[in-house]
C-alpha positions in Angstrom: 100.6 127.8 70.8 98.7 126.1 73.1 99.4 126.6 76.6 97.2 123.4 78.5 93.5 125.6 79.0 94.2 128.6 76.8 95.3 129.6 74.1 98.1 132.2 73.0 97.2 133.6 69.4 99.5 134.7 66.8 99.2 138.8 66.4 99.5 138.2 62.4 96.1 137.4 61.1 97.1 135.4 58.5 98.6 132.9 60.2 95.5 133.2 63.1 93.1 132.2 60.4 95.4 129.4 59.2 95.4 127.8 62.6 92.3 128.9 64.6 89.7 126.4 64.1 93.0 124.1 66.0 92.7 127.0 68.7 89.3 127.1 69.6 88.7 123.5 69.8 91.3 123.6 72.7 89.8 127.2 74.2 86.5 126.3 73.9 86.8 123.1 75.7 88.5 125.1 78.9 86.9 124.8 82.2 86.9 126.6 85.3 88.6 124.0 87.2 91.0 120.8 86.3 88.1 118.6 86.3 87.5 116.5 83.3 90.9 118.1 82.4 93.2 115.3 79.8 96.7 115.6 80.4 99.8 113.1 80.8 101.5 115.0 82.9 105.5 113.8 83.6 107.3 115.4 86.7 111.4 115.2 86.6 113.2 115.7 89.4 116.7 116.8 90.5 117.7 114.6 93.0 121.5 115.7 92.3 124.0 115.4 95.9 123.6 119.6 95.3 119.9 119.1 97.3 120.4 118.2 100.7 117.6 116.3 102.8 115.5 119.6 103.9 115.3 120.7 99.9 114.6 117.7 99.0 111.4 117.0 101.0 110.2 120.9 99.9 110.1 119.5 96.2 108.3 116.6 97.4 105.6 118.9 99.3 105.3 121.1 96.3 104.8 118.2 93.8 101.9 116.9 96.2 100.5 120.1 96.0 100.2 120.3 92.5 98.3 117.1 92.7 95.7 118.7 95.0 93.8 120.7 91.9 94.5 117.6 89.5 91.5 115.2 88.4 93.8 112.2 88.5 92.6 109.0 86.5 93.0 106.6 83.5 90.9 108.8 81.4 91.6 112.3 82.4 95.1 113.7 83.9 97.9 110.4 84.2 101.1 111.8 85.8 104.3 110.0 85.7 107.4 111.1 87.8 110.9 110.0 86.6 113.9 111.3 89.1 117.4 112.2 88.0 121.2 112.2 89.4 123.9 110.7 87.6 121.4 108.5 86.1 117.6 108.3 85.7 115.4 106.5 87.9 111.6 106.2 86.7 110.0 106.1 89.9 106.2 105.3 88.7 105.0 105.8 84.7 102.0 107.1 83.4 99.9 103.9 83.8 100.7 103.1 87.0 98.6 104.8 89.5 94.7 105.6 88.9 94.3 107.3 91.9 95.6 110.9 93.5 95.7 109.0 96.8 97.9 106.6 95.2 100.6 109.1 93.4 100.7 110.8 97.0 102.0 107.6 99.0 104.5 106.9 96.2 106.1 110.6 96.2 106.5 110.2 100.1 108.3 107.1 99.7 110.5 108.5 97.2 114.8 108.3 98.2 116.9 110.9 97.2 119.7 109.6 95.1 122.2 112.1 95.9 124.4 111.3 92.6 125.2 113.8 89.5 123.1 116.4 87.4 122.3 114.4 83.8 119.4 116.8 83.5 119.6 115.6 79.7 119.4 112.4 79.9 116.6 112.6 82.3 114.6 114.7 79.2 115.7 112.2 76.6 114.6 109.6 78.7 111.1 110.9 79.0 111.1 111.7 75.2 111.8 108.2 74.0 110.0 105.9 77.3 108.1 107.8 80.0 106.1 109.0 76.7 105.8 106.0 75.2 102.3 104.1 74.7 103.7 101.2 76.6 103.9 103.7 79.3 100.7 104.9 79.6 101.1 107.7 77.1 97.9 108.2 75.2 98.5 108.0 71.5 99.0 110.9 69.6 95.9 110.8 67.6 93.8 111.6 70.7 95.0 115.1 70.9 96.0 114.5 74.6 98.2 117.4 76.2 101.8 116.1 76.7 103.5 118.2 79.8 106.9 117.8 81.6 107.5 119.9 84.7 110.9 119.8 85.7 112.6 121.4 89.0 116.4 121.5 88.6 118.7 123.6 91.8 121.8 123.5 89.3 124.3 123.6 86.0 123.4 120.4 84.0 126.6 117.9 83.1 125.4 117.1 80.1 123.8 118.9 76.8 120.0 119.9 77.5 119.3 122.0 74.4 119.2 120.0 71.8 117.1 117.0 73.3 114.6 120.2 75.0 113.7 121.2 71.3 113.0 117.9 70.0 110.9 116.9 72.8 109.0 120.5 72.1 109.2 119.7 68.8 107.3 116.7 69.2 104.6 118.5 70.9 105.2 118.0 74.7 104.6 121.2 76.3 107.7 121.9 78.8 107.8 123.9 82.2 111.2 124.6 83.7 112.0 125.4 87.6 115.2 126.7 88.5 116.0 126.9 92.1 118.8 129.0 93.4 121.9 130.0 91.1 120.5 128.6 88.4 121.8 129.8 85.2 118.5 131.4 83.5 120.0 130.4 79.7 119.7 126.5 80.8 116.5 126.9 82.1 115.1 128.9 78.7 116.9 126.3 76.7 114.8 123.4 78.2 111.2 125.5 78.7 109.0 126.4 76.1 108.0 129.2 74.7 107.2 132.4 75.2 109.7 131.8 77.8 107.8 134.0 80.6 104.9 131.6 80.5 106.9 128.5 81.0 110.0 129.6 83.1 110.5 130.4 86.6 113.2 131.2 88.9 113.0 131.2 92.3 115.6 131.6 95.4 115.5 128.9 97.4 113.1 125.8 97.7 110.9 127.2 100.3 109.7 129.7 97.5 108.7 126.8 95.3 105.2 126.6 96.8 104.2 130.4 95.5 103.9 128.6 92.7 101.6 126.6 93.1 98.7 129.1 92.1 100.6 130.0 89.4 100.5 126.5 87.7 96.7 126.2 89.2 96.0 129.0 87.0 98.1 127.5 83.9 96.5 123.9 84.4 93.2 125.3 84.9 92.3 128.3 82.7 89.0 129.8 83.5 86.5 129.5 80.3 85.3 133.2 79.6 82.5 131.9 76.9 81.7 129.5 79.0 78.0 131.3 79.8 78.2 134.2 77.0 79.2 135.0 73.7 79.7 138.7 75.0 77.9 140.1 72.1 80.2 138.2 69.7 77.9 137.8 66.2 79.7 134.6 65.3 82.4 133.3 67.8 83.4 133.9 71.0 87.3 132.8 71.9 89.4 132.3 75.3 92.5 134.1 75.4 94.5 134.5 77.6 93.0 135.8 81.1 90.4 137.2 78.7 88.4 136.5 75.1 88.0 137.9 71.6 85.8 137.7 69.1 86.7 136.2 65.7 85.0 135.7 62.3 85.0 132.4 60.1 86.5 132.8 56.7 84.4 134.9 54.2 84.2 137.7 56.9 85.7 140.5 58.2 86.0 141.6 62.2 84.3 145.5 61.7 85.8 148.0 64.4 83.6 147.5 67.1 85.2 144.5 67.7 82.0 142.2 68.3 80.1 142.2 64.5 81.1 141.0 60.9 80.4 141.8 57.4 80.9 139.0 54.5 83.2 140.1 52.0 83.6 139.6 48.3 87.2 137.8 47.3 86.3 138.3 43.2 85.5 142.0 44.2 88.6 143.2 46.4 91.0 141.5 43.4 88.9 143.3 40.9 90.1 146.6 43.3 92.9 145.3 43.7 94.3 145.6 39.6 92.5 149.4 39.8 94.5 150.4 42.2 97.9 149.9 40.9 96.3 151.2 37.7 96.5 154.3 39.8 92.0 154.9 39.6 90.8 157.6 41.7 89.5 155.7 44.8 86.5 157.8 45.1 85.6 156.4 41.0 86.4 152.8 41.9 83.7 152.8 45.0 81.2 153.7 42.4 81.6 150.5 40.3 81.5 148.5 43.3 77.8 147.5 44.4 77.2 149.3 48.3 76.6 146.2 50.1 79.9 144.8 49.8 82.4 145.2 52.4 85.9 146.8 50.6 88.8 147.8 52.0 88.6 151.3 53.6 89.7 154.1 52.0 93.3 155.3 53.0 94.5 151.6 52.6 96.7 151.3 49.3 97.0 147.5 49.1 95.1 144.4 49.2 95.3 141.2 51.2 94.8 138.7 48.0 94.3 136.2 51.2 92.2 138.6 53.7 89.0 136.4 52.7 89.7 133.0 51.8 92.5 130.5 51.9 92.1 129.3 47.9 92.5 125.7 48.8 95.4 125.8 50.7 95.6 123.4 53.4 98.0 125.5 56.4 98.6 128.9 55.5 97.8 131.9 52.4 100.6 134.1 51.5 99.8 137.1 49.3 101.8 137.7 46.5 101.4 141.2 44.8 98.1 140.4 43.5 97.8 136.6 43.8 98.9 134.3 46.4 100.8 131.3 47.1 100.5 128.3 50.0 103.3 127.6 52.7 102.6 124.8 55.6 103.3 125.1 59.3 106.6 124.3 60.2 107.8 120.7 60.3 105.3 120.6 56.8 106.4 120.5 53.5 104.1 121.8 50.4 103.0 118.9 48.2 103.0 119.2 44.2 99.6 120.2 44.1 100.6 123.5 45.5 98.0 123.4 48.3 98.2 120.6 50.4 101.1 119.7 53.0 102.6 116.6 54.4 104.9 116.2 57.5 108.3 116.9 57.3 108.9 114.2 60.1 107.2 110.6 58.3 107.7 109.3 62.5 105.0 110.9 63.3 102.6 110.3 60.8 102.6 106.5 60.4 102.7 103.7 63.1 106.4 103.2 62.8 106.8 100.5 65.7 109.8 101.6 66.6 110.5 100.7 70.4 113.5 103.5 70.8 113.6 106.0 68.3 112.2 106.8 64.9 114.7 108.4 62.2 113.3 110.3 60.0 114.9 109.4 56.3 113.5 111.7 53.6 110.0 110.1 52.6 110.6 107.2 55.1 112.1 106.2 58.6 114.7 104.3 60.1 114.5 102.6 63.8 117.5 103.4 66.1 118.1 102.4 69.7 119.3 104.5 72.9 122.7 103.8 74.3 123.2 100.5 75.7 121.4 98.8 72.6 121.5 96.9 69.7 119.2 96.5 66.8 117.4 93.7 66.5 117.1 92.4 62.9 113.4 92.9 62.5 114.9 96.2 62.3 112.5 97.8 64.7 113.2 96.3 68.6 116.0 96.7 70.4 118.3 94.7 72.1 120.8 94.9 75.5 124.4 95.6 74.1 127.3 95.4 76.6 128.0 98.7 77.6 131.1 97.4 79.3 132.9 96.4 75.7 131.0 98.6 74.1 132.8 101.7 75.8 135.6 102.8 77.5 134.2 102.9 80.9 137.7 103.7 82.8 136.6 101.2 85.5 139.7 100.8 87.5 138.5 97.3 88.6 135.3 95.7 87.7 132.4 97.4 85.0 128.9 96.5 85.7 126.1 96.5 83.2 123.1 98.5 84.2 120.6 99.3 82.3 121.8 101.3 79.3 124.5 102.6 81.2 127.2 100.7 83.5 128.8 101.2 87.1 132.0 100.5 88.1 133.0 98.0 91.3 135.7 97.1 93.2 137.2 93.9 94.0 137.0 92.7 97.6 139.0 94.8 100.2 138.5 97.7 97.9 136.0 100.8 97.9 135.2 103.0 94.7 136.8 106.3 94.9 134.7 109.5 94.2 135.2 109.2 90.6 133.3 106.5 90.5 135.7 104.6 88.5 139.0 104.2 90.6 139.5 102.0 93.7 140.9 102.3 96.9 142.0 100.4 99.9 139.9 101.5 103.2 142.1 103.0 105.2 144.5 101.4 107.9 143.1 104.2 110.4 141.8 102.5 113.6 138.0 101.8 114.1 136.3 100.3 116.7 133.2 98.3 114.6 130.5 95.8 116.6 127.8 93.8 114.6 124.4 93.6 115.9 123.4 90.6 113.9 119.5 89.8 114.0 119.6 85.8 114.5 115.0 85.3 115.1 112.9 82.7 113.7 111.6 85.3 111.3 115.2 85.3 108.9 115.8 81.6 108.3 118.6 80.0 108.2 119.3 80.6 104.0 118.8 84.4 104.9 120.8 83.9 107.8 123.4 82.7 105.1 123.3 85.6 103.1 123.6 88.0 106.3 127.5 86.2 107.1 128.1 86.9 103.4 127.6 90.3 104.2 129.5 90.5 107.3 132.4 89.0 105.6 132.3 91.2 102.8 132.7 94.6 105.6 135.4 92.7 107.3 137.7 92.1 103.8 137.1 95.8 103.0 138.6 96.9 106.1 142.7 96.5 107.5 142.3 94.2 110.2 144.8 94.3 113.2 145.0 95.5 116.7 146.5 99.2 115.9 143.8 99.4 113.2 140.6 98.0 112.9 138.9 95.4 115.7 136.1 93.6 114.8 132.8 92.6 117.1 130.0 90.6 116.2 126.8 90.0 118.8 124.2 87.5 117.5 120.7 88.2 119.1 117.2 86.5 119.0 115.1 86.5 123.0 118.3 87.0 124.1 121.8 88.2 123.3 125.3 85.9 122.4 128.7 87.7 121.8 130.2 85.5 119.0 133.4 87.3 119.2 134.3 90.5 120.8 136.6 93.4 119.5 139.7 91.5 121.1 139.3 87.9 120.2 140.8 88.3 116.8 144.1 90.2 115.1 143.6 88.7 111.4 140.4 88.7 108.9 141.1 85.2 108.3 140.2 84.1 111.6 137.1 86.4 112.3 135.8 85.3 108.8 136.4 81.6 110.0 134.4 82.3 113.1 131.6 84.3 111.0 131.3 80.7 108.8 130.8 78.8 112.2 128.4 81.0 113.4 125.1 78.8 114.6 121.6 80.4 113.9 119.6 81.1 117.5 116.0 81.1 115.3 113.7 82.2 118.6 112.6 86.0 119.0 114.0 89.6 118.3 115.0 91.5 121.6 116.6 94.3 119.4 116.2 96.8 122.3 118.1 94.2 124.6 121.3 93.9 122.0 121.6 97.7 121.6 121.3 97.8 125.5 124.4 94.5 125.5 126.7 96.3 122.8 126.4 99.9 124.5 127.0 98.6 128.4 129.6 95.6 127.7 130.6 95.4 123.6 132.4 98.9 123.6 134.6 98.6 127.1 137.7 98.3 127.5 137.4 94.5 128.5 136.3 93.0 125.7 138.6 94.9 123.9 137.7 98.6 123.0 140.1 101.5 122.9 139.9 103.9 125.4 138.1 106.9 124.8 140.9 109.4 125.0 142.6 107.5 121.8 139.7 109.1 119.6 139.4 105.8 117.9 136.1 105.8 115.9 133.6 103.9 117.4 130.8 102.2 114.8 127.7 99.7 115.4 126.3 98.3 112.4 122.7 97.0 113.3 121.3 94.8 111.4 117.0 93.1 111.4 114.2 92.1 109.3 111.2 92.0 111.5 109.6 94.3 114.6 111.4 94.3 117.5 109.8 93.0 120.7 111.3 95.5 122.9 112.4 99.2 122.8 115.0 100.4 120.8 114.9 104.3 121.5 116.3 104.4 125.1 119.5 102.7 124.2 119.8 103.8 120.8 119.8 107.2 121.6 122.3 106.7 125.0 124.5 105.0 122.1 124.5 107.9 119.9 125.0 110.2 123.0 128.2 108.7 123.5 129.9 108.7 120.3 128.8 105.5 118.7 128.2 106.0 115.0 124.7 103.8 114.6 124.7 102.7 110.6 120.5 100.7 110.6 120.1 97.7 108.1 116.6 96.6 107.3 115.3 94.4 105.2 111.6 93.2 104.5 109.5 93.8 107.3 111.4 95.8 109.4 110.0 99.1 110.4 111.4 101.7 109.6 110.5 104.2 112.7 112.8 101.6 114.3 115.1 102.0 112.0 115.3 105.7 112.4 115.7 105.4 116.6 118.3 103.2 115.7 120.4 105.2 112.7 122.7 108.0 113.6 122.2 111.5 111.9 121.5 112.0 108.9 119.6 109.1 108.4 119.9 109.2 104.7 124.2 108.5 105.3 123.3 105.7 108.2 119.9 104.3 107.4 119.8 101.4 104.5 116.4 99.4 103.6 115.5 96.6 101.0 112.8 95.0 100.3 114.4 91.7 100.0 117.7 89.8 100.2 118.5 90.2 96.8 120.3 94.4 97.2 122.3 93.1 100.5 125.6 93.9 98.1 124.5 97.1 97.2 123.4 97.9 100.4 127.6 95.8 101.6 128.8 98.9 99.2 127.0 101.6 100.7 128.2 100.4 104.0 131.5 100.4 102.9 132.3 103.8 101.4 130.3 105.1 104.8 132.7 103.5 107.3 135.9 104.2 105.0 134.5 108.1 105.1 134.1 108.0 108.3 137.8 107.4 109.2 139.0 109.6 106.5 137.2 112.3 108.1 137.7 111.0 111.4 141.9 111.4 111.0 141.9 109.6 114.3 139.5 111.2 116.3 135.4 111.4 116.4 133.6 114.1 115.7 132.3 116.2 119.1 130.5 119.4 119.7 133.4 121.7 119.8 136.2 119.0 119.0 135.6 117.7 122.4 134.9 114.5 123.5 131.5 113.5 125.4 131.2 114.5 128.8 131.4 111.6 131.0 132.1 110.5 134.2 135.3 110.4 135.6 136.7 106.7 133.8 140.3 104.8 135.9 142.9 104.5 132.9 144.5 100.8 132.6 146.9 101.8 135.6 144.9 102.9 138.3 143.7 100.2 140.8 140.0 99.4 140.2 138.1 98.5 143.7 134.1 97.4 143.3 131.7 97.4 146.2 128.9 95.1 145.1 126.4 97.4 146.5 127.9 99.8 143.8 127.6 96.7 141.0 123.7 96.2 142.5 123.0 100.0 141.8 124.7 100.1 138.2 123.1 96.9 136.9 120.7 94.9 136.5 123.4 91.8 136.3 124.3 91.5 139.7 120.3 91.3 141.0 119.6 88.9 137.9 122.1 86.7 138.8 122.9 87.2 142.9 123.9 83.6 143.0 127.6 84.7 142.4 127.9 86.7 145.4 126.7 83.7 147.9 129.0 83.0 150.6 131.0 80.2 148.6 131.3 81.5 145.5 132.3 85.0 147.4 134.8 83.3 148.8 136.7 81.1 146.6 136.3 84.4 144.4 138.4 85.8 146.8 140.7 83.7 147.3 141.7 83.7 144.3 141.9 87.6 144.0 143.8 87.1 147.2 146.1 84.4 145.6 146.8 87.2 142.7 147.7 90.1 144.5 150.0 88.6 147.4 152.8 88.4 146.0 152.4 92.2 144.6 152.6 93.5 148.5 148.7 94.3 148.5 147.3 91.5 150.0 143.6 91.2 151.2 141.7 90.7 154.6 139.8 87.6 153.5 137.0 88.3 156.2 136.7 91.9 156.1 137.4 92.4 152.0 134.7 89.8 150.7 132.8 92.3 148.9 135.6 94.0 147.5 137.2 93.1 143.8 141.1 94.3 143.3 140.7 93.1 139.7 138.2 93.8 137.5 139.1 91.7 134.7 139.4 88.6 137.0 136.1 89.1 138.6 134.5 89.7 135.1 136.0 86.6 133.8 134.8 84.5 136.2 131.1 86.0 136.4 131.2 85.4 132.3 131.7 81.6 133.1 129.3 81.1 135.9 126.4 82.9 133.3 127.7 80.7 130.6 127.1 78.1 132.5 123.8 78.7 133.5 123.0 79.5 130.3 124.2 75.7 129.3 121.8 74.6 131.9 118.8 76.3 130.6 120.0 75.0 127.2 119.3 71.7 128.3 116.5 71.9 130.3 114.7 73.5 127.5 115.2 70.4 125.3 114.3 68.4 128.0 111.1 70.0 128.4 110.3 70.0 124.6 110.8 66.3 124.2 108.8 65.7 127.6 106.4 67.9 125.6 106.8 66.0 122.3 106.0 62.5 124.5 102.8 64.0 125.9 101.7 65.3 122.7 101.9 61.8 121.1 100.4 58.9 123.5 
């Protein structure tokens, strides 16, 4: 059995003889190092919801590792990686990468899928595709090491066993990695053999890298006849961790272990017949001539094969005094007697079978993997429905994928942990606020597909005023509430007002809409529940692009104070921002896609997150200690609010920007109007003395939110005035 550098012999000379010259051609080509070294190597990963985050990223470290000793390229070690939960996902192939460097970044990008434990499938898979020409797999013909490494943390859900052996069967060489409470019978059913060679078991994924030496020393088996035969007479052979030496047919190995002596076949069967005639031993040396080699004295029988095969092709049996030939399993013995042909035809011929060849006693048969149909040339395969095909149990709606399915849910539903029923989110309250990237940098078609995915969050959740409340900022070089969490009671209406929304199309002041929705979206004004409900308070941010401003300072103040922060990128957007922004863990709250085209997976994701997070919430948010964030001390809905402005100029930066409301007029018709308000509730107000002072929040709020939407107007229009004066200028 080969074991990639060396070579583990057979104890039973018979059978070394039969399959040595095989041995040495592998042991003798051993180097000291990996260099030079041809191997498809394919690594399968558990990336089951049993690994957390941490775990995960200690597989990763260990796999890049194992690179480190590699000689990674077209023509000497390829190395595929295929990743496994409920389903299989082939991250990169044996052709892909002809670089280390390149393997390296694609391992670091890796996501964990966080799904079941098919460890199975994930071997059957790599049996029928990952080692498939198309590929990258070398043919068979080249003799080219075929290894799978495979790290697994738990008890597979499906059957391993059988689809282990035929992969070893067909020659791939199979290392198995069990981390923690790993049942040891699984992993000896998948690993080859002898089992200590090829199967490990370690406690925890931090020990994973003390093996990396250990597989070091596996791929890279130092070459002990590399620079001497060690006094060998004929040939010197790598063994394991050592060498031997060996004699080629016609000679025998004499007991010092280094020297041979030829032997005489017609000779020893000549002594043979004497001996069970029951000679004296001493009489039959005499009629033998003194230079040939005979079997030592003390021995009562005689190998008929110890010095020649007699034709056959595998293996020489002796049989009393004659012999007969057997082949090597998976052989069967021709008529001739001698020669052997292949048990399994599919792997003899070029079947062109893109699935799976069938062996079919002299011939073959082409079959397909789940999810397929033959096609009638009787060798490709085609998609089948899975869906009809199977009883899926899909509750709602069954999805092909691949050669599998998924189940979904109709609108205003979310799959349930089965992964086949669906269920309503739940009527618990939440608190939710959109921070919808509206820059140039979108366009207006992706702008399209980003309302599509608001609405879809909005039908999957109960809206009302006891449950959930719905806000939605729009932001580009500056910020515009379309609706805040009061405005509407129904989904109908806040979907109506999502279809209306107008694209802005300028520039992306991400930091400046985290900094809007954290100081104004979540108060009590525009319609948040106080914090002393415990109603779960969520932000979905959503952007394609850089932002121009800082996103950490009001990210993090966001987070602080109990805002759940779920990140949406797509396409360029960076995803360092995207962490700032994302609450903890970052694999729960942190969605990417490289286009437009996975917003509904992404809608889904997003979905079963928020409904979790009320289930779990039961009404209140999570705090250190089941306590809320510390805060300062916040005037319930019945207390009298009273504002100084030099207390507004210190808190914000509104009052400076826009100090034009606080001029003598607009003080005072302010005033008088708060003065109009509160007379005839026995509180009335020293016009002169009072100016500065604001009895109602709310009313002074309101009217500040006019005079900046006016302004904003104005600049509206001013700016097209100055692009057609620009436009004018541009054209005489």
């Amino acid at each position: 059995m080969l074991v990639f550098g060396g070579a583990s012999l057979p104890p039973n000379r018979k059978t070394y003889e039969a399959t040595v010259d095989e041995v040495c051609v592998q042991a003798l080509g051993a180097k000291s190092s990996c260099e030079n070294k041809r191997v498809d190597l394919v690594f399968i990963i558990d990336s089951s919801r049993s690994v957390n985050t941490h775990d995960y990223a200690k597989v990763k470290e260990f796999i890049v590792d194992i690179l480190q000793f590699l000689d990674i390229g077209p023509d000497v070690t390829r190395v595929g990686l295929l990743q496994y939960g409920s389903t299989v996902k082939n991250e990169f192939s044996l052709k892909t990468f002809k670089r280390r460097s390149e393997v390296e970044r694609a391992i670091k990008r890796m996501r964990h899928l966080s799904t079941g434990t098919m460890t199975g499938l994930a071997i059957q898979y790599a049996l029928n595709i990952a080692f498939s020409e198309a590929e990258g797999a070398r043919p068979l013909r080249e003799n080219v090491l075929r290894v799978i490494m495979i790290v697994t943390d738990g008890r597979p859900q499906d059957s391993v066993a059988e689809v282990a052996a035929k992969a070893r069967d067909t020659g791939i060489l199979i290392f198995a990695i069990g981390v923690g409470q790993v049942d040891l019978n699984t992993l000896k059913a998948i690993g080859s053999e002898p089992h200590e060679d090829h199967v490990f078991l370690v406690a925890n994924f931090s020990q994973m890298e003390s093996l990396t030496s250990v597989f070091q020393n596996k791929l890279c088996t130092v070459d002990y006849c590399a620079s001497e035969n060690h006094g060998c007479e004929h040939e010197c052979v790598n063994a394991d961790g050592s060498y031997f030496c060996w004699c080629p047919k016609g000679f025998a190995l004499n007991p010092d272990k280094k020297t041979c002596t030829r032997r005489c076949l017609k000779c020893l069967l000549r002594w043979n017949k004497l001996l069970k005639k029951g000679l004296n031993k001493s009489v039959m040396y005499e009629q033998f001539p003194s230079s040939v080699s005979l079997i030592p004295i003390g021995f009562p029988e005689l190998d008929s094969c110890a010095l020649g095969d007699h034709g056959c092709e595998h293996s020489c049996v002796s049989s009393e005094d004659s012999f007969v030939c057997q082949c090597f399993e998976g052989y069967i013995l021709r008529e001739d007697g001698k020669t052997c042909r292949r048990k399994d035809v599919c792997q003899t011929v070029n079947h062109g079978c893109e699935h799976i060849c069938v062996n079919s006693d002299q011939s073959y048969i082409c079959k397909c993997l789940e999810g397929f149909r033959l096609a009638e040339d009787g060798k490709s395969c085609r998609r089948k429905d899975v869906c009809k095909s199977t009883y899926h149990g899909c509750e709602h709606i069954c999805v092909n994928r691949g050669n599998s399915y998924i189940c979904k849910c109709s609108e205003g539903f979310v799959l349930a942990e089965d992964g086949r029923r669906c269920k309503r989110c739940t009527e618990g309250p939440i608190d939710l606020v959109f921070v919808i990237d509206g820059s140039k940098s979108l366009g207006e078609e992706n702008f399209e597909i980003v309302k599509q995915f608001v609405t879809g969050i909005i039908d999957s959740l109960a809206v009302s005023p006891k449950a959930a409340r719905v806000g939605l900022l729009q932001y580009s070089t500056q910020v515009r509430t379309e609706f805040t969490l009061r405005n509407f009671n129904s989904a109908k209406d806040m979907k109506k007002a999502v279809a209306h929304m107008k694209y802005i199309g300028k520039g992306s002041m991400t930091g400046l809409a985290l900094k809007h929705m954290f100081e104004r979206s979540f108060t009590q004004v525009e319609g948040a529940r106080p914090l002393s409900t415990r109603v779960p308070r969520v932000a979905i941010v959503f952007t394609d692009g850089r932002a121009q401003d800082d996103v950490s300072e009001w990210a993090s103040k966001a987070q602080a104070n109990g805002i759940t922060m779920y990140a949406v990128g797509v396409g360029k957007a960076i995803e360092e921002e995207l962490q700032e922004i994302a609450s903890e863990p970052t694999d729960k709250h942190l969605f990417y896609a490289e286009d437009f085209s996975t917003m509904g997976e992404i809608s889904e994701k997003l979905k079963k997150g928020i409904c979790e997070a009320l289930e779990d919430s039961d009404g209140s948010q999570d705090s250190p200690a089941g306590e809320l964030p510390k805060r300062g001390h916040q005037p319930t809905e019945s207390e009298p609010v009273t504002i100084n402005i030099r207390d507004l100029l210190s808190c914000s930066n509104f009052a400076v920007q826009h100090r034009y409301l606080f001029e003598e007029d607009n003080v005072s018709q302010s005033t008088q109007k708060l003065f109009h308000s509160t007379k005839s509730s026995g509180s009335p107000l020293e016009e002169k003395q009072d100016q500065c002072k604001c009895e109602n929040l709310i009313m002074f709020q309101n009217l500040a939110n006019e005079e900046v939407r006016k302004l904003t107007q104005r600049l509206e229009e001013m700016t097209q005035r100055m692009e057609a004066l620009e436009n004018r200028l541009r054209y005489r």
